[in-house]
PyMOL Python script that loads the backbone (N, CA, C, O; Angstrom):
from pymol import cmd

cmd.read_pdbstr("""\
ATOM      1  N   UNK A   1      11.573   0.075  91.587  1.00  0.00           N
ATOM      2  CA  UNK A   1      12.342  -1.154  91.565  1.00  0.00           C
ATOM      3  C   UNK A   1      11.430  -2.361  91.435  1.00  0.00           C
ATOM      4  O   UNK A   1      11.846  -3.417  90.958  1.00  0.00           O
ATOM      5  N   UNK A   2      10.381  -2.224  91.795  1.00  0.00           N
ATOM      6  CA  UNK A   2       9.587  -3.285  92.166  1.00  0.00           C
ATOM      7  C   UNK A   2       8.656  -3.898  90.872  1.00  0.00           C
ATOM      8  O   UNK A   2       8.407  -5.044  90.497  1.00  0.00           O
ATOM      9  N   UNK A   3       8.260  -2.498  90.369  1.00  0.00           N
ATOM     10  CA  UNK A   3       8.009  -2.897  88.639  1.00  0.00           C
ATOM     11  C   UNK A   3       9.104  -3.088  87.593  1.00  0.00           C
ATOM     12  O   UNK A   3       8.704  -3.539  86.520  1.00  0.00           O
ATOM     13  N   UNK A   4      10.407  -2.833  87.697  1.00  0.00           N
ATOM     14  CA  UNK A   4      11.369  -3.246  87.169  1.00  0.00           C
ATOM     15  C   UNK A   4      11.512  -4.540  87.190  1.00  0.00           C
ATOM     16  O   UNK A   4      11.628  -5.120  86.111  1.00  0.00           O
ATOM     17  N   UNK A   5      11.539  -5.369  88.561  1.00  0.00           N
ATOM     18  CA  UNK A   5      11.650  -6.716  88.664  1.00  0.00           C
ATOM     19  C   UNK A   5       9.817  -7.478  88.158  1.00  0.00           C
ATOM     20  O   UNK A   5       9.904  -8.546  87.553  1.00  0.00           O
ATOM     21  N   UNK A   6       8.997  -7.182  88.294  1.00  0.00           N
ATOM     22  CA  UNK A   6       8.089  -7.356  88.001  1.00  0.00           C
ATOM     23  C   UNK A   6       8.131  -7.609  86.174  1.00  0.00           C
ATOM     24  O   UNK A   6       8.073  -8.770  85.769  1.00  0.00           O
ATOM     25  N   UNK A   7       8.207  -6.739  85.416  1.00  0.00           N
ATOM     26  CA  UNK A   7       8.857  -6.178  84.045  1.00  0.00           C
ATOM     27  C   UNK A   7       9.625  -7.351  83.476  1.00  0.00           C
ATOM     28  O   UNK A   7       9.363  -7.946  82.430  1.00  0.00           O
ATOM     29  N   UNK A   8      10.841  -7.650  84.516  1.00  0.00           N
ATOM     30  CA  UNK A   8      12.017  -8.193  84.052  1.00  0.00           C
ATOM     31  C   UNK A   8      11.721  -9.921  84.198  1.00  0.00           C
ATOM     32  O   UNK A   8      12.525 -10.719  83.717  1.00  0.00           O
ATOM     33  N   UNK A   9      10.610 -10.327  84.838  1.00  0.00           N
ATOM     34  CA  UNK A   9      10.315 -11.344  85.190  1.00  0.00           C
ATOM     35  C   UNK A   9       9.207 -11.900  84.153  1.00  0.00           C
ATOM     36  O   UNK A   9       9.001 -13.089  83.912  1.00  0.00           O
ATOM     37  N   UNK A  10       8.613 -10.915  83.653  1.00  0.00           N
ATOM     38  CA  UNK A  10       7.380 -10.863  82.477  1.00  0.00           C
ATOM     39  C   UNK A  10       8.351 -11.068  81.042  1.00  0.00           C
ATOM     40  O   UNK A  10       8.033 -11.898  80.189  1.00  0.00           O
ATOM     41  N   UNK A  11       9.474 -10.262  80.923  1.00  0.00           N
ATOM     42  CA  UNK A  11       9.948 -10.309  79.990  1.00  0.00           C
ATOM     43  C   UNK A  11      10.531 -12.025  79.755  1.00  0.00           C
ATOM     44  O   UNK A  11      10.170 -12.812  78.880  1.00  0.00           O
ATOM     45  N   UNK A  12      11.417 -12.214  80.732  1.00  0.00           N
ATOM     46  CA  UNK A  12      11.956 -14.078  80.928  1.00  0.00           C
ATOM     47  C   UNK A  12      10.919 -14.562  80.658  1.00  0.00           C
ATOM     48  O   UNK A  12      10.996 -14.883  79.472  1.00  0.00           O
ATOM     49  N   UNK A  13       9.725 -14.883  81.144  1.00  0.00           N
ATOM     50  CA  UNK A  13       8.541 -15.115  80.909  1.00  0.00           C
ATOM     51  C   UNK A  13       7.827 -15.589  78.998  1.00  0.00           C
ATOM     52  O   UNK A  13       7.390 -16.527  78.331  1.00  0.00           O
ATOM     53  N   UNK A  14       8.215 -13.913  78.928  1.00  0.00           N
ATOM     54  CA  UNK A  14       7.780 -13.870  77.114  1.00  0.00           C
ATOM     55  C   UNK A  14       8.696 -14.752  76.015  1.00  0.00           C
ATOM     56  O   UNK A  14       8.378 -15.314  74.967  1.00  0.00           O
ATOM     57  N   UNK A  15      10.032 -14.618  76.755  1.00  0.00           N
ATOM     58  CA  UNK A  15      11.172 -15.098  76.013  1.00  0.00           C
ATOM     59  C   UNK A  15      11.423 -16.290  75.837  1.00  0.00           C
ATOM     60  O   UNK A  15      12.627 -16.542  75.890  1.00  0.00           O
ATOM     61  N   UNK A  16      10.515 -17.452  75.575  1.00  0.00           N
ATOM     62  CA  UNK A  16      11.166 -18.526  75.339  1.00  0.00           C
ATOM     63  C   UNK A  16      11.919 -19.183  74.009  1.00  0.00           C
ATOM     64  O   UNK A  16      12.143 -20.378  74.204  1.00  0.00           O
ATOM     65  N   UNK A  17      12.283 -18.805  72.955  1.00  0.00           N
ATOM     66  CA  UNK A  17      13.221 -19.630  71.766  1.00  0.00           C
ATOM     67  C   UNK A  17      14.159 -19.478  72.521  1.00  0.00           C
ATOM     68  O   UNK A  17      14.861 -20.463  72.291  1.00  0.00           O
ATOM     69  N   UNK A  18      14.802 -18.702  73.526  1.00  0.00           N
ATOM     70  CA  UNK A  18      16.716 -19.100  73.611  1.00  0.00           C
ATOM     71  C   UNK A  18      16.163 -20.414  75.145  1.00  0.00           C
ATOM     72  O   UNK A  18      17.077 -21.078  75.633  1.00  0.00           O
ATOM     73  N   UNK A  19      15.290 -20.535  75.482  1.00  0.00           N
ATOM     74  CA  UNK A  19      14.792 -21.531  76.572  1.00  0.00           C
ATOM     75  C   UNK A  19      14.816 -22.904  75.568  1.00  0.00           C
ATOM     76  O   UNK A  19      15.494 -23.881  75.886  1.00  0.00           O
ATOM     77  N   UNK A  20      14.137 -22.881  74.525  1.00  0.00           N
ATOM     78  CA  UNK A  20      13.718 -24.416  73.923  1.00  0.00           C
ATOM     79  C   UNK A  20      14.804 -24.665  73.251  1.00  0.00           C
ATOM     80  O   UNK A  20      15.010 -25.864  73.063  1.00  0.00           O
ATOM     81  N   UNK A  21      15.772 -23.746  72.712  1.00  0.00           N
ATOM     82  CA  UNK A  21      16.893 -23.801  72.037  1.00  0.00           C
ATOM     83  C   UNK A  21      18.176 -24.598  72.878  1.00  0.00           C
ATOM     84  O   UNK A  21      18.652 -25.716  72.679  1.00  0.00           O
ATOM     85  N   UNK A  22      18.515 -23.597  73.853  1.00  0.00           N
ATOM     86  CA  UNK A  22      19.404 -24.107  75.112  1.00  0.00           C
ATOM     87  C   UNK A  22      18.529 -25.068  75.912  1.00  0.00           C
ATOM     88  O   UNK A  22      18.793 -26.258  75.734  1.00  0.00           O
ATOM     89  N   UNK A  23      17.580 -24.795  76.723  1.00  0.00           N
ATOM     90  CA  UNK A  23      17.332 -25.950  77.680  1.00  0.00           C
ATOM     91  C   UNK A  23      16.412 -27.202  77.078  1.00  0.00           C
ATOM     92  O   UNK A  23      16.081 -28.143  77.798  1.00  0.00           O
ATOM     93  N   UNK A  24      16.126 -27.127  76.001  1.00  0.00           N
ATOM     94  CA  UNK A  24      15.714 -28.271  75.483  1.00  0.00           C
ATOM     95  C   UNK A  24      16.350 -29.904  75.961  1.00  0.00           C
ATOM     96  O   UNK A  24      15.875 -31.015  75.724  1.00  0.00           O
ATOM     97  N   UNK A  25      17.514 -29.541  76.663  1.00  0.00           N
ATOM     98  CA  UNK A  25      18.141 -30.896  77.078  1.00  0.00           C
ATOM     99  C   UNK A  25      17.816 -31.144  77.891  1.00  0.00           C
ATOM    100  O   UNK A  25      17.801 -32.368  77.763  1.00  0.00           O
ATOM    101  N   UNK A  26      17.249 -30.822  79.411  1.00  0.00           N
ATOM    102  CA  UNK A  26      16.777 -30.399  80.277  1.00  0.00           C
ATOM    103  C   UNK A  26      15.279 -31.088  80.598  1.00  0.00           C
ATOM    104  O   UNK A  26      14.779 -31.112  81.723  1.00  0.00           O
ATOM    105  N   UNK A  27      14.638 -31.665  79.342  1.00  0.00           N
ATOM    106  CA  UNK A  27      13.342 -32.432  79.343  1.00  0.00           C
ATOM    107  C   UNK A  27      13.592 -33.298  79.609  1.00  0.00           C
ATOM    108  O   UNK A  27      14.532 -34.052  79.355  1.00  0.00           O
ATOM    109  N   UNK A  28      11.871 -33.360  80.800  1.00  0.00           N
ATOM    110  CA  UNK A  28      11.923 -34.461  81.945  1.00  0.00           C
ATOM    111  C   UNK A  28      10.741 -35.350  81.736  1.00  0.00           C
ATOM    112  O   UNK A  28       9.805 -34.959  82.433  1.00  0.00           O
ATOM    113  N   UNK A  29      10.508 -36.188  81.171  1.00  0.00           N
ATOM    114  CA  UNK A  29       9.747 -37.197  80.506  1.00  0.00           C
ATOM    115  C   UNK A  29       8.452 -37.726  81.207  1.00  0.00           C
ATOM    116  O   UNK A  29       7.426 -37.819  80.533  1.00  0.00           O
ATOM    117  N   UNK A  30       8.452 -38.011  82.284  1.00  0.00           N
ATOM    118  CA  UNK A  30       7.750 -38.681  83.603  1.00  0.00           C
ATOM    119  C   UNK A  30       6.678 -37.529  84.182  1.00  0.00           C
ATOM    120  O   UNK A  30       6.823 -36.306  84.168  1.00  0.00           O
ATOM    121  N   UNK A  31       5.866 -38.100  84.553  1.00  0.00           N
ATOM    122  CA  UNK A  31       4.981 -37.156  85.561  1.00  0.00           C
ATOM    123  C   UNK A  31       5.568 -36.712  86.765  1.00  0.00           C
ATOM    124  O   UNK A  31       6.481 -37.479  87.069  1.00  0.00           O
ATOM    125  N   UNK A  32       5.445 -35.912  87.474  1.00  0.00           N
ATOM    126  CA  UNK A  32       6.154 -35.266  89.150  1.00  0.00           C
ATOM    127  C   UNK A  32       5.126 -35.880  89.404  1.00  0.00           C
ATOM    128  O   UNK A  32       4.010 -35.773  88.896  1.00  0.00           O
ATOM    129  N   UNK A  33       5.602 -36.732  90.434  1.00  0.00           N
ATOM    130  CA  UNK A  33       4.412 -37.013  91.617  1.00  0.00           C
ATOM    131  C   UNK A  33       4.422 -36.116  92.981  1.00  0.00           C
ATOM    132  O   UNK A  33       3.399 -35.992  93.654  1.00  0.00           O
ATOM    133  N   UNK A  34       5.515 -35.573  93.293  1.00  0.00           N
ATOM    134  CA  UNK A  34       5.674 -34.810  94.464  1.00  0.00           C
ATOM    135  C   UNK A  34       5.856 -32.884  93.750  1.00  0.00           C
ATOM    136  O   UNK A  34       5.921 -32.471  92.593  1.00  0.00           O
ATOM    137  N   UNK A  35       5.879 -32.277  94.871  1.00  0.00           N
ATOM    138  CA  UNK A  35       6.283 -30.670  94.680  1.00  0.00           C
ATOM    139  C   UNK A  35       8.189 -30.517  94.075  1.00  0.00           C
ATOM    140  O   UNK A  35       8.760 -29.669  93.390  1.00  0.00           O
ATOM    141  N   UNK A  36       8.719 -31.950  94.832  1.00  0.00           N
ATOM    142  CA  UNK A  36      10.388 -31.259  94.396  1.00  0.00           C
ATOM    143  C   UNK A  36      11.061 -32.551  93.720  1.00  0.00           C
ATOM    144  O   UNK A  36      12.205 -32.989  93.840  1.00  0.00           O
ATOM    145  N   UNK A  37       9.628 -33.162  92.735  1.00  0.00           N
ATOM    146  CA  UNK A  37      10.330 -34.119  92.294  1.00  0.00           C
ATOM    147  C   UNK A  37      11.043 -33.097  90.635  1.00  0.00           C
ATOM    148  O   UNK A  37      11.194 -31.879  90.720  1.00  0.00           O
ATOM    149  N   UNK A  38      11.222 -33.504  89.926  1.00  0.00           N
ATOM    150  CA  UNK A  38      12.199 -32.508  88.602  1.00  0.00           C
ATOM    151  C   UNK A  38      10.989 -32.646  87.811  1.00  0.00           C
ATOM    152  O   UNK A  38       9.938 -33.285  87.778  1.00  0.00           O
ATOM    153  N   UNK A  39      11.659 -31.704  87.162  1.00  0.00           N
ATOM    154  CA  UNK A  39       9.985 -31.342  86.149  1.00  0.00           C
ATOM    155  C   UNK A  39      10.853 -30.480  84.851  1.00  0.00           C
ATOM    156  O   UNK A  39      12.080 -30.387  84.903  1.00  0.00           O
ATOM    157  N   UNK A  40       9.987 -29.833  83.616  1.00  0.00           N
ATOM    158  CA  UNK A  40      11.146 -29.062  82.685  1.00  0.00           C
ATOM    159  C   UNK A  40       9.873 -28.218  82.795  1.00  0.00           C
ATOM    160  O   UNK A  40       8.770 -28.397  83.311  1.00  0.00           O
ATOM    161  N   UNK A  41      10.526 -27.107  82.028  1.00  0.00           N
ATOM    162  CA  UNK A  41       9.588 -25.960  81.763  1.00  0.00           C
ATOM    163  C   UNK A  41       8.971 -25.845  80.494  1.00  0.00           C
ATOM    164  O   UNK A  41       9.274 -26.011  79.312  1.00  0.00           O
ATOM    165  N   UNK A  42       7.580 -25.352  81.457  1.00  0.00           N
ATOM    166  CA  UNK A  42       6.168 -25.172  80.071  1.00  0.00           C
ATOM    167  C   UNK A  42       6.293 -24.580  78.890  1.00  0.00           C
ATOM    168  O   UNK A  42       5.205 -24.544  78.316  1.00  0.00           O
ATOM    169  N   UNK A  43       7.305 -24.020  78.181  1.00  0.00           N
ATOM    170  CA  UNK A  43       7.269 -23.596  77.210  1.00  0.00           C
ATOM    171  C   UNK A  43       8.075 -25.376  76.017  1.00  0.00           C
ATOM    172  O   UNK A  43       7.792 -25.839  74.912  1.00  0.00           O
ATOM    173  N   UNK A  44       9.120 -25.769  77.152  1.00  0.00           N
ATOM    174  CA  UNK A  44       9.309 -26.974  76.266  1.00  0.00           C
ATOM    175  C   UNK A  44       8.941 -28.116  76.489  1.00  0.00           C
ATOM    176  O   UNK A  44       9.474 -29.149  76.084  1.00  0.00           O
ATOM    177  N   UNK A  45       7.525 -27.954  77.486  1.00  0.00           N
ATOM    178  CA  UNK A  45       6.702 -28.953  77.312  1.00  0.00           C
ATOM    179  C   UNK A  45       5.932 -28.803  76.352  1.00  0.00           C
ATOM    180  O   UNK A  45       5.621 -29.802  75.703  1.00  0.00           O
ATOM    181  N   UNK A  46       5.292 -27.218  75.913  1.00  0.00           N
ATOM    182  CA  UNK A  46       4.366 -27.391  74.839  1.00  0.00           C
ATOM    183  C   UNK A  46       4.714 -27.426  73.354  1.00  0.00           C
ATOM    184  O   UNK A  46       4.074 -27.464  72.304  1.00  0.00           O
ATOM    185  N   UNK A  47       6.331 -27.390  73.803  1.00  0.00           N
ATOM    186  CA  UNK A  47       6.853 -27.450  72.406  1.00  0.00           C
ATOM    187  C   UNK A  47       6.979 -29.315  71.919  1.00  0.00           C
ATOM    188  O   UNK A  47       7.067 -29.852  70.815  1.00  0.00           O
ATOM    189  N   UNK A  48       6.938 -29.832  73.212  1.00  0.00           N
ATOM    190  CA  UNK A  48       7.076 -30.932  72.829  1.00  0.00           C
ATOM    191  C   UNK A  48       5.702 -31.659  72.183  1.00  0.00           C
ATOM    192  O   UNK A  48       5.681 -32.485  71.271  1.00  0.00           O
ATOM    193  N   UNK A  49       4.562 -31.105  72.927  1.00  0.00           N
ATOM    194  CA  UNK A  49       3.274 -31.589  72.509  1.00  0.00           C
ATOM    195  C   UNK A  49       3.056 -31.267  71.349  1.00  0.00           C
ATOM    196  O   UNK A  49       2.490 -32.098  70.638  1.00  0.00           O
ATOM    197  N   UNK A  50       3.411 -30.041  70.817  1.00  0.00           N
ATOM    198  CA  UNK A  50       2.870 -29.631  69.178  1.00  0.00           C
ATOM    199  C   UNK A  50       3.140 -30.627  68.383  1.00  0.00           C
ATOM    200  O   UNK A  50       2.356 -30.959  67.493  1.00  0.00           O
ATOM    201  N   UNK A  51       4.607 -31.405  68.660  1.00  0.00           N
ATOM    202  CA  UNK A  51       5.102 -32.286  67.985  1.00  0.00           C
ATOM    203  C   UNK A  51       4.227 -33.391  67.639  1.00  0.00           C
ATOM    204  O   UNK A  51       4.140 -33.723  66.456  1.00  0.00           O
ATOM    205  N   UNK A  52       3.537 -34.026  68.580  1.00  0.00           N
ATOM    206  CA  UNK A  52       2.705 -35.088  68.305  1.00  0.00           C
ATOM    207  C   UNK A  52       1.456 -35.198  67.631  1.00  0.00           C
ATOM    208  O   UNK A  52       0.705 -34.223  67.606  1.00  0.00           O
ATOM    209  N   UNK A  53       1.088 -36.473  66.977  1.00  0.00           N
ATOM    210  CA  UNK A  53      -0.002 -36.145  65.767  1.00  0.00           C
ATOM    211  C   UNK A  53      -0.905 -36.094  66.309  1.00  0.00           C
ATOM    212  O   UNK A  53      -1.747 -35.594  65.563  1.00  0.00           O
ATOM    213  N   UNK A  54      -1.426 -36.381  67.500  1.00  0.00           N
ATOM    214  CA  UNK A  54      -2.990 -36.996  67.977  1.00  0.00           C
ATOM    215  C   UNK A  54      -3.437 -35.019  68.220  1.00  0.00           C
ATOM    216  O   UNK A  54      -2.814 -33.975  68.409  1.00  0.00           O
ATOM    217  N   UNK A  55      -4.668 -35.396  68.080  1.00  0.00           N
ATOM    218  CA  UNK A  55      -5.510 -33.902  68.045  1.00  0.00           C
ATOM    219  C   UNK A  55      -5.853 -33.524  69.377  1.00  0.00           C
ATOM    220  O   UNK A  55      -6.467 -32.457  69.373  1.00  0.00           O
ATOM    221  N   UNK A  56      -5.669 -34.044  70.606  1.00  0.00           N
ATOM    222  CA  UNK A  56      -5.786 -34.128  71.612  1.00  0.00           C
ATOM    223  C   UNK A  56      -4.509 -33.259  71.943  1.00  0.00           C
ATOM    224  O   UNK A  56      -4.740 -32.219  72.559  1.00  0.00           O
ATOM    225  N   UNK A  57      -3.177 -33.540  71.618  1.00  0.00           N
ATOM    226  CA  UNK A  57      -2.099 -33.091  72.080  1.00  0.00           C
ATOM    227  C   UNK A  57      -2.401 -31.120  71.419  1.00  0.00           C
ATOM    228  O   UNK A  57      -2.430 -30.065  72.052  1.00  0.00           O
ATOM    229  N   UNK A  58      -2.498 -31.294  70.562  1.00  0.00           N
ATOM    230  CA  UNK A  58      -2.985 -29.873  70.117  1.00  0.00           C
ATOM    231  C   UNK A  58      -3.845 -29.023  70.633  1.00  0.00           C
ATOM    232  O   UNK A  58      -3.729 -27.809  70.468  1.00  0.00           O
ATOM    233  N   UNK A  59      -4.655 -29.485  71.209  1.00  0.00           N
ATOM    234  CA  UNK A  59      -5.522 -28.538  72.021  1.00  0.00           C
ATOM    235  C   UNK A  59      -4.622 -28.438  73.593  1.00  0.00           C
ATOM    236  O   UNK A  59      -4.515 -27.300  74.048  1.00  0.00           O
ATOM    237  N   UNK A  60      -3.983 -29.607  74.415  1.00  0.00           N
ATOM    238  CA  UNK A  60      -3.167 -29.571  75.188  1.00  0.00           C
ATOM    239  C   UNK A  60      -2.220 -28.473  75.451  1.00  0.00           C
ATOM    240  O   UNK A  60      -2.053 -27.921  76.539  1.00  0.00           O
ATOM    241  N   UNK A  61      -1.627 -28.217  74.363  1.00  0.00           N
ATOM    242  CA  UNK A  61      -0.563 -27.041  73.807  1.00  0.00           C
ATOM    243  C   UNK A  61      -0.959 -26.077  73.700  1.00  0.00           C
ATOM    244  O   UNK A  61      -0.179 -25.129  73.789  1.00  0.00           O
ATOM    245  N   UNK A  62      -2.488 -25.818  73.437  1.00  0.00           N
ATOM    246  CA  UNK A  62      -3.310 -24.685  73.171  1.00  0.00           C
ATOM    247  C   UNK A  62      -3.631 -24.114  74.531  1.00  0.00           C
ATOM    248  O   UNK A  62      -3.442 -22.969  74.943  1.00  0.00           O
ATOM    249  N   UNK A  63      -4.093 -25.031  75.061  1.00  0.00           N
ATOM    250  CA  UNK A  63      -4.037 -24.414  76.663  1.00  0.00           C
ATOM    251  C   UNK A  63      -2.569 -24.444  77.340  1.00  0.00           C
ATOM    252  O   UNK A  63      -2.547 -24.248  78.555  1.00  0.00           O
ATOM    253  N   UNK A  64      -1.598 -24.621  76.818  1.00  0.00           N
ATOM    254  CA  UNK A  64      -0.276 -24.328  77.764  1.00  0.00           C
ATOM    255  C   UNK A  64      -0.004 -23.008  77.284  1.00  0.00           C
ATOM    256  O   UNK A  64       0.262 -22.066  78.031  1.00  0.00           O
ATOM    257  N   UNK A  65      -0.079 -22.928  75.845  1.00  0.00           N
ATOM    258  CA  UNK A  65       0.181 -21.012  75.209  1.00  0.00           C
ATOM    259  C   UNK A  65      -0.446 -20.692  76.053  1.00  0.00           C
ATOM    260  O   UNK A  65       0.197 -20.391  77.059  1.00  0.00           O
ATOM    261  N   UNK A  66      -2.287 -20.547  76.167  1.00  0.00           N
ATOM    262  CA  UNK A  66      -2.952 -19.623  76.853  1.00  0.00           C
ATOM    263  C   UNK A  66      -2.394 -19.437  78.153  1.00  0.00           C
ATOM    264  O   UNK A  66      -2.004 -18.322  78.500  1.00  0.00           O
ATOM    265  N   UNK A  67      -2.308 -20.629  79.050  1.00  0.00           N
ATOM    266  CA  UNK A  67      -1.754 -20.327  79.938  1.00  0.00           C
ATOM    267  C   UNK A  67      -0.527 -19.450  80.337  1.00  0.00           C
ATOM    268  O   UNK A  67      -0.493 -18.738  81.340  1.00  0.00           O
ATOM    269  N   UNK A  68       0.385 -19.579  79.504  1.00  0.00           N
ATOM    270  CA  UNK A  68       1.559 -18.914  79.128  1.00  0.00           C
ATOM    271  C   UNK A  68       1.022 -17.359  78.986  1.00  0.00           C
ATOM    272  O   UNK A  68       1.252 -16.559  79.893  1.00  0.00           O
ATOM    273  N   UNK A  69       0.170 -16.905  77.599  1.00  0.00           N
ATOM    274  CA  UNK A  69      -0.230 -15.816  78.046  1.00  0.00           C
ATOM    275  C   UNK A  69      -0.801 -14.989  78.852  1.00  0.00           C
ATOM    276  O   UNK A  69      -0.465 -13.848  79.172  1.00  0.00           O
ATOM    277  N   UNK A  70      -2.027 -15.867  79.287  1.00  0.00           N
ATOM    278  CA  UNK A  70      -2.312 -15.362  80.596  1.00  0.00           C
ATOM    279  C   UNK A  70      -1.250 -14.468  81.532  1.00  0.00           C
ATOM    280  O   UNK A  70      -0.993 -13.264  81.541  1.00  0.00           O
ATOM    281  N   UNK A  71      -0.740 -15.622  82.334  1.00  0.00           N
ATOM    282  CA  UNK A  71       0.350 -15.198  82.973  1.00  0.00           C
ATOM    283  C   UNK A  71       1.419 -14.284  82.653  1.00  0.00           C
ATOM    284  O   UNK A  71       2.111 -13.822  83.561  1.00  0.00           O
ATOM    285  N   UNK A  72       1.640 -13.948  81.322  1.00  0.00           N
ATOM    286  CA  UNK A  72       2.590 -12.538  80.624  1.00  0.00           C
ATOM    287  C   UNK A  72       1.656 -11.603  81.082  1.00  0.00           C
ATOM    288  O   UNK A  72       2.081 -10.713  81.819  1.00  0.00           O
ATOM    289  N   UNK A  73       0.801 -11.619  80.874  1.00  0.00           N
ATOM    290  CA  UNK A  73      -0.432 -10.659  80.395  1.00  0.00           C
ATOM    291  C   UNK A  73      -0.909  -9.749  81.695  1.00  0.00           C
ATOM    292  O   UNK A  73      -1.102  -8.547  81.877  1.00  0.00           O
ATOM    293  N   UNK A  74      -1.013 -11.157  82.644  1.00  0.00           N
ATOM    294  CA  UNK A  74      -1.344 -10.804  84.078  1.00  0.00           C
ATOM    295  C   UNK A  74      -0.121  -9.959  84.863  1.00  0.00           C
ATOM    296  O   UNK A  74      -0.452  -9.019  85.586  1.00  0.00           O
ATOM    297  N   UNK A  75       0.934 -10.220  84.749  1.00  0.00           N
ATOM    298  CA  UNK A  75       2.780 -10.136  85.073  1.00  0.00           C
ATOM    299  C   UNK A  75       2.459  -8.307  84.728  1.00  0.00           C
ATOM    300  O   UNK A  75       2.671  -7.494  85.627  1.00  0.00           O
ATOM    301  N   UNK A  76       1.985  -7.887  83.459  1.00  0.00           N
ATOM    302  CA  UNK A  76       2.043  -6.874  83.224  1.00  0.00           C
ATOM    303  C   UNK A  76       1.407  -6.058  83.736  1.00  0.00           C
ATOM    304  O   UNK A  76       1.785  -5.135  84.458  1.00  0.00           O
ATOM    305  N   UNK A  77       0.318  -6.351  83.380  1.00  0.00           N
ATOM    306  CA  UNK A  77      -0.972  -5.671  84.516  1.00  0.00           C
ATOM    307  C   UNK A  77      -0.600  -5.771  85.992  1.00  0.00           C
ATOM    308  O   UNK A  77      -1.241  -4.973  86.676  1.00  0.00           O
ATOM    309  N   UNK A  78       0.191  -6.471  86.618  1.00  0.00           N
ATOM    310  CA  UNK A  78       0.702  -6.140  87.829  1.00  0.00           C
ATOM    311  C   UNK A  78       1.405  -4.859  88.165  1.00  0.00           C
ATOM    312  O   UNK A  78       1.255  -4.108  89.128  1.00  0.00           O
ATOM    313  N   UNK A  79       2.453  -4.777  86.825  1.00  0.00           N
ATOM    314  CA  UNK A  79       3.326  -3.888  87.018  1.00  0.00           C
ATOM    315  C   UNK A  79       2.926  -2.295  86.936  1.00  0.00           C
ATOM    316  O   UNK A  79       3.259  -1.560  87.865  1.00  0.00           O
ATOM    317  N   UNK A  80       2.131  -1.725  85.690  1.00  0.00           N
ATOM    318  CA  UNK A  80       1.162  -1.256  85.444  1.00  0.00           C
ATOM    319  C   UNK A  80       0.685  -1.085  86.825  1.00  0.00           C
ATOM    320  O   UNK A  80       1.297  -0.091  87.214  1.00  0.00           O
ATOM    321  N   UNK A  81       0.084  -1.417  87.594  1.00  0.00           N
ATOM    322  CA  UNK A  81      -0.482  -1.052  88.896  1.00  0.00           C
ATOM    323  C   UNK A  81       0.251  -0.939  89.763  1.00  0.00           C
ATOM    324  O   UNK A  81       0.054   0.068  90.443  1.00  0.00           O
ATOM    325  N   UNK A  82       1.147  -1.630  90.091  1.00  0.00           N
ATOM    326  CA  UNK A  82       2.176  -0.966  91.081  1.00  0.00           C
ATOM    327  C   UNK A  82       2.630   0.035  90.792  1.00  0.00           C
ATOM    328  O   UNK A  82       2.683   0.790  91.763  1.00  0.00           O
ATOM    329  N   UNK A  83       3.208   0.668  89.424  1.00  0.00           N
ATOM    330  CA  UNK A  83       3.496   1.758  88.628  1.00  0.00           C
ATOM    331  C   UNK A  83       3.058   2.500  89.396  1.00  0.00           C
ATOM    332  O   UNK A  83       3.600   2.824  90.453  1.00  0.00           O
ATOM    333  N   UNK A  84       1.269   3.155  88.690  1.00  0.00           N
ATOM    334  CA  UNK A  84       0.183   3.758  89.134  1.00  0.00           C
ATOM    335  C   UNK A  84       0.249   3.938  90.507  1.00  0.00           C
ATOM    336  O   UNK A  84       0.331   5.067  90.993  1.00  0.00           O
ATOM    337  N   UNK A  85       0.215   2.746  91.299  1.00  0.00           N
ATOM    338  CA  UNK A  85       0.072   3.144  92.597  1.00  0.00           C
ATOM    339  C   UNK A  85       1.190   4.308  93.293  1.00  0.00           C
ATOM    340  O   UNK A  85       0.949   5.218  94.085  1.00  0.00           O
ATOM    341  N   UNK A  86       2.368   3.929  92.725  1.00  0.00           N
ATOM    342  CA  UNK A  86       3.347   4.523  93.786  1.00  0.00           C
ATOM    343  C   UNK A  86       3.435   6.067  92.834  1.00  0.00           C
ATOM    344  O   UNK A  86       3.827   7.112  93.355  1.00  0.00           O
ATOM    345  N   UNK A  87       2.968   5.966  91.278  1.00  0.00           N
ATOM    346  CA  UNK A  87       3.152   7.579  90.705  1.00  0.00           C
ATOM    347  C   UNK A  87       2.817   8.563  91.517  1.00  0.00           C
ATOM    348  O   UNK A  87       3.474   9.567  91.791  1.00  0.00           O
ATOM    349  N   UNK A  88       0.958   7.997  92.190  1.00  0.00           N
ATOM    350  CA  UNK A  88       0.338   9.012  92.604  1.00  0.00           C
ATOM    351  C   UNK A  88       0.751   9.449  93.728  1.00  0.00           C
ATOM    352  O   UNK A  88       0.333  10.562  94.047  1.00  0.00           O
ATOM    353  N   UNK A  89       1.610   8.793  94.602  1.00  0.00           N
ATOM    354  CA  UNK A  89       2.166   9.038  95.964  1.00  0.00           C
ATOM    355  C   UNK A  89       3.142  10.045  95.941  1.00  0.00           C
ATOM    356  O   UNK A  89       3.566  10.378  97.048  1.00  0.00           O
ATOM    357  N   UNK A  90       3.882  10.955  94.371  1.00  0.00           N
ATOM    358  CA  UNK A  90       4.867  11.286  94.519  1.00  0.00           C
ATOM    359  C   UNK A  90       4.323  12.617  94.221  1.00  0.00           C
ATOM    360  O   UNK A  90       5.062  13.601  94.227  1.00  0.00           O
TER     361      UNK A  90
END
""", "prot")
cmd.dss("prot")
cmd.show_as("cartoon", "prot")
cmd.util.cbc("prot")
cmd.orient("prot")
C-alpha cells in the first residue's frame, strides 16, 4: 500500500499539462512572505517563466524542471525501496 501511494503521488507529480491547463487560473503573482500565505504550483510557475524573454528567466525554469525531476525521480527511488524492503520480508 505504501508504494502504491508513494507511486500514485510520483505519478500527480509527473502529470502536469491537465495542472497548467485547468489550474492555470489559480496563479498567484506576489512573493509568499509567510508559510500559509497562497502561493500556485511549480509546474505553472515555470510555465510562466519560459514565457518571458530575459535569459535569466530561462535558466530560472531550468532549475524548476530539474527540480521537478529530481523530486519524480527521488519519489521513485523511494518506492523501489520500500518495494525491496518489504519483498524480502515475505
Amino acid at each position: 500500500m505504501v508504494t502504491g501511494m508513494v507511486l500514485g503521488l510520483s505519478r500527480a507529480i509527473g502529470e502536469t499539462a491537465p495542472l497548467i491547463f485547468m489550474g492555470a487560473l489559480t496563479y498567484v503573482n506576489y512573493y509568499p512572505d509567510t508559510p500559509l500565505s497562497g502561493f500556485t504550483a511549480v509546474p505553472i510557475q515555470v510555465y510562466n517563466w519560459i514565457g518571458y524573454p530575459q535569459a535569466e528567466w530561462k535558466d530560472t525554469s531550468s532549475a524548476g524542471i530539474i527540480l521537478l525531476l529530481g523530486l519524480l525521480l527521488s519519489m521513485n527511488a523511494l518506492a523501489l525501496i520500500i518495494r525491496n524492503k518489504f519483498e524480502k520480508d515475505w
